[in-house]
Backbone bond lengths (Angstrom), bond angles and torsions (degrees), N, CA, C in turn:
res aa  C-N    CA-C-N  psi(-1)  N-CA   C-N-CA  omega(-1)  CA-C   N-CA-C  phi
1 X - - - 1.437 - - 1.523 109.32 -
2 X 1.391 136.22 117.07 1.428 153.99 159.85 2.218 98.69 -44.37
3 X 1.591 84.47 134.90 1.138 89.47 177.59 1.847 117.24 -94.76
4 X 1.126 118.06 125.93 0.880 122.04 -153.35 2.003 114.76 -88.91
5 X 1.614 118.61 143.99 1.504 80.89 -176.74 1.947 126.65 -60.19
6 X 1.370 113.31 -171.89 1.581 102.61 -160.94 1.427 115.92 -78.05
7 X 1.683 108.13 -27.29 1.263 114.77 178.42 1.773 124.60 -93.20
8 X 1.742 96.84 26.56 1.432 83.96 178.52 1.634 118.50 -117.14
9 X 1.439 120.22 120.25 1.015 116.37 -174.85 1.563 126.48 -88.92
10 X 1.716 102.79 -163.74 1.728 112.01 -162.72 1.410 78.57 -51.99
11 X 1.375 122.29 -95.79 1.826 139.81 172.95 1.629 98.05 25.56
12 X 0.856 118.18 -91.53 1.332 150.10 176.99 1.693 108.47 -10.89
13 X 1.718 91.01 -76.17 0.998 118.87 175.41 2.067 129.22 -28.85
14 X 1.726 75.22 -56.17 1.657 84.29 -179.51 1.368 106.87 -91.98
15 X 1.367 117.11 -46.13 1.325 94.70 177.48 1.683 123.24 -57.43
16 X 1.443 131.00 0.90 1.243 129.85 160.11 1.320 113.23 -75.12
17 X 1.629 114.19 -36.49 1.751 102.46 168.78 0.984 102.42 -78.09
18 X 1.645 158.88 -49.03 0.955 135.48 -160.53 1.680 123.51 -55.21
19 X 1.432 109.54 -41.60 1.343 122.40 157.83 1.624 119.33 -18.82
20 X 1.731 85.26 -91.64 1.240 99.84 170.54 1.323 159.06 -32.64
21 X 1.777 93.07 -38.24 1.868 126.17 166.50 1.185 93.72 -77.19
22 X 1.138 142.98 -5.80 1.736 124.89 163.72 0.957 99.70 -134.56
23 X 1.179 135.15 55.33 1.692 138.53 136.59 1.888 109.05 -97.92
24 X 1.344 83.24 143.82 1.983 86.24 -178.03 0.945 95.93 -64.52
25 X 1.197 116.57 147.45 1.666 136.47 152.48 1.560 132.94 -61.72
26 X 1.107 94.99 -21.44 1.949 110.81 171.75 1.689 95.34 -100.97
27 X 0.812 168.83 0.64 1.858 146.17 123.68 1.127 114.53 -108.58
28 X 1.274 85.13 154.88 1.445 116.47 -158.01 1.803 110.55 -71.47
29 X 1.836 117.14 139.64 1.755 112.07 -174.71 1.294 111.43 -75.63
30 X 1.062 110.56 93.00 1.716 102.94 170.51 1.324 128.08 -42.89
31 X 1.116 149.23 139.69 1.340 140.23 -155.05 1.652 100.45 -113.44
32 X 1.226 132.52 -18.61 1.038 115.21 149.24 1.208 146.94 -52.73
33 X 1.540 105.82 -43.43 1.559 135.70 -171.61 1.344 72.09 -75.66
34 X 1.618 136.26 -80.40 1.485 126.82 -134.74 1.574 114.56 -52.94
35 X 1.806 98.46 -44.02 1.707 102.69 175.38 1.798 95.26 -59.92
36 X 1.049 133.43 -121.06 1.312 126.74 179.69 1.419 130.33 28.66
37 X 1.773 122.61 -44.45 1.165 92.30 -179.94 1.770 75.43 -106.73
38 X 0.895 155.75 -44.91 1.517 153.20 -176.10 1.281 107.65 -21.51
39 X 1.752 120.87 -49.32 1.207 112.20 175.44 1.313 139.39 -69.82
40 X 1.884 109.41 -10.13 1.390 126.75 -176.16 1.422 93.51 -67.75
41 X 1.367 127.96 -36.20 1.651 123.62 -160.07 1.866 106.17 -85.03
42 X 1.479 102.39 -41.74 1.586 110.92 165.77 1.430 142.07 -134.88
43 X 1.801 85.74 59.36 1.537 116.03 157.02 1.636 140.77 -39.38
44 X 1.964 88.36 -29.16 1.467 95.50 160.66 1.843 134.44 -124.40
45 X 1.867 78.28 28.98 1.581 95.30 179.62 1.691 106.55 -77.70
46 X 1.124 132.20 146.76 1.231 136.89 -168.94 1.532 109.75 -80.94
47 X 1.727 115.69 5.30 1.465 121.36 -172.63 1.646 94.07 -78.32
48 X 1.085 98.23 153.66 1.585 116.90 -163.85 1.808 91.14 -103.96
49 X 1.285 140.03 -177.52 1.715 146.52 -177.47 1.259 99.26 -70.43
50 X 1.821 101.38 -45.72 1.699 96.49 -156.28 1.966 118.18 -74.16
51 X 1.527 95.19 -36.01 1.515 100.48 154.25 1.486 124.71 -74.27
52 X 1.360 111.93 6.02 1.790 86.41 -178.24 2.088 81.34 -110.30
53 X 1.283 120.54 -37.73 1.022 109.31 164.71 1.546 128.24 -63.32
54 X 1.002 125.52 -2.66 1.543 121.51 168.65 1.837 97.75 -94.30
55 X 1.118 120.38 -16.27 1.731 110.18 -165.65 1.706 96.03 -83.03
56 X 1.646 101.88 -44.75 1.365 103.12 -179.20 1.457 110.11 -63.99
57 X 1.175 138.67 -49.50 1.951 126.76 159.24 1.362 102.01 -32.61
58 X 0.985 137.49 -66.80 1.677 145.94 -131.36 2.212 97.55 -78.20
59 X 1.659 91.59 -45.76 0.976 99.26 176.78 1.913 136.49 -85.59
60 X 0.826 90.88 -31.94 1.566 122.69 160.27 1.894 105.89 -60.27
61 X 1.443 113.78 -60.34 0.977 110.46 177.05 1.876 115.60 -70.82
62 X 1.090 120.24 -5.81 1.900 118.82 171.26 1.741 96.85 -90.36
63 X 0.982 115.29 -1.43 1.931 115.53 -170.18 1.129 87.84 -101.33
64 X 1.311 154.75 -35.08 1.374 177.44 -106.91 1.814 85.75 -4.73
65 X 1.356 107.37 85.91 1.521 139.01 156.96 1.660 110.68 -90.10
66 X 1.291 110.97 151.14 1.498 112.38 171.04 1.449 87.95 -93.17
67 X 1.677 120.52 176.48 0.902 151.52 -167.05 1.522 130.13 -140.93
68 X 1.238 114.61 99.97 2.016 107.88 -177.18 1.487 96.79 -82.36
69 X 1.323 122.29 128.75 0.986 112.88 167.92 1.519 108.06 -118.10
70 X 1.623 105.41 116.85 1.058 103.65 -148.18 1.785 94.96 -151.14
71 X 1.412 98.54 23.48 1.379 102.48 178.44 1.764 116.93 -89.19
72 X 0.641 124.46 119.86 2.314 134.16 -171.37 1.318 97.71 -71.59
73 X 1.237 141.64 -38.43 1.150 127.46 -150.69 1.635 115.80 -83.70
């Protein structure tokens, strides 16, 4: 099991697979878009951008998904 950063919870968690399991498989998850709508579902999860954006790489990358990385911040 990958250690995960400290502030990211269950919440978090699934709603990053859920994302993901319904993202097409022929384009690539933008990581902007993904934080964006990811955060509408856990707005009051205590995960901060940089952990919910590192779970979505981490996770995205075991789906073997491409990746836009296309986040500014």
């Amino acid at each position: 099991m990958r250690e995960l950063p400290f502030d990211v919870d269950a919440d978090a968690v699934i709603e990053v697979g859920r994302y993901l399991d319904g993202h097409a498989k022929t384009t690539a998850v933008s990581i902007s878009e993904a934080l964006r709508v990811i955060r509408r579902h856990v707005n009051k999860s205590r995960v901060g951008d940089n952990g919910l954006e590192e779970l979505i790489v981490q996770s995205a990358a075991a789906r073997k998904l491409a990746l836009l990385l296309d986040n500014h911040n």
